[in-house]
N, C-alpha and C positions, 0 to 999 in steps of 0.2 A: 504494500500500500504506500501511497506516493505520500511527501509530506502536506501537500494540498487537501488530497485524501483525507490522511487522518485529520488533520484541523475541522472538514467538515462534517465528521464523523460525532466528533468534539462538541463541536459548537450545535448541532442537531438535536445530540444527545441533552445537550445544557437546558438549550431553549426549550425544550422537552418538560425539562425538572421545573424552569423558571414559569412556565405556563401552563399552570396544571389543566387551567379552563378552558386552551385549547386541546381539539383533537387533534390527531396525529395527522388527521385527513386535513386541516385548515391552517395546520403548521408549514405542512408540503405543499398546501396549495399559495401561501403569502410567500414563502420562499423558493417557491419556482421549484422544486426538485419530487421526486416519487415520492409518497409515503411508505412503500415499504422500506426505505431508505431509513429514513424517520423512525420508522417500527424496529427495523434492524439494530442503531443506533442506540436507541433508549434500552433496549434489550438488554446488549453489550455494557452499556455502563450500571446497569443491576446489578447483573450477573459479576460483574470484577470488577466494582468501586471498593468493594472490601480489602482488594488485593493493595492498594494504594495505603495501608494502615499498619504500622509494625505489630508485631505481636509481644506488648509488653505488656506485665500485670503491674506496674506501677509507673505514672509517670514520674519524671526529674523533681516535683516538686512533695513527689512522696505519695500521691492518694492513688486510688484506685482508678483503674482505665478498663472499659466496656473492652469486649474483644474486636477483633477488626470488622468483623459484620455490622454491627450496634454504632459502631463508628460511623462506616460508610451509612448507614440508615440515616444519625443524628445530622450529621452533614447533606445528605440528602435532602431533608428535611427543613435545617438550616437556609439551604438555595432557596429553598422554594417558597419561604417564609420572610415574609418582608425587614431589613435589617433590623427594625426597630423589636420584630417579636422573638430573636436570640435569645431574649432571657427567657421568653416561655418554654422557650426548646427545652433551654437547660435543667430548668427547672422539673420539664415533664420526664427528661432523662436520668435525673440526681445526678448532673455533672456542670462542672465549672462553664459560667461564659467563656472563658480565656478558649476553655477547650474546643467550644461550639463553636465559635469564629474562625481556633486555628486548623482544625478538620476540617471546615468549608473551604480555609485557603487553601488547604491540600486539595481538595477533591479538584476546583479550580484550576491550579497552576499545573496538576500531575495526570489530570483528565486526560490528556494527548497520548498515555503510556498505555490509554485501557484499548487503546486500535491501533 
């Protein structure tokens, strides 16, 4: 896969999480491209956003860390959730803001590694 490629693989899959109220079918129809592309894409980043998470049972500052699925979910979740409602994330998870915000940046910046 070309790096073009994955970038729109990337960004499909995102726009996907960031618009939950769109369907997949009116996704690919504003952005000009198939929807099973779109279907493919979001799939893909389900199935191996967990893989983007270390597997530690503590982090650096000592408490407890969800496992990398729970992770990819909170951050998932995270995108999809307006920045201001992070602390409800956290709150519904029992895990730090710091953490919510810094799994969202992961999922973001390392998204490109899941295609």
């Amino acid at each position: 896969m070309t790096s073009s490629s994955r970038q729109l693989c990337t960004t499909l899959a995102l726009l996907a999480v960031r618009k939950p109220q769109w369907s997949f079918e009116s996704l690919a129809q504003e952005l000009r491209v198939d929807a099973s592309l779109v279907k493919s894409c979001w799939r893909t980043l389900l199935e191996n956003a967990w893989r983007l998470y270390p597997r530690r049972a503590r982090s650096k500052s000592g408490h407890w860390q969800p496992d990398p699925s729970v992770k990819a979910m909170i951050a998932l979740a995270a995108y999809r959730a307006r920045p201001d409602q992070a602390g409800d994330i956290a709150r519904q998870y029992g895990v730090s803001l710091q953490d919510v915000k810094h799994w969202r940046r992961v999922l973001v910046r390392l998204a490109d590694q899941l295609f």
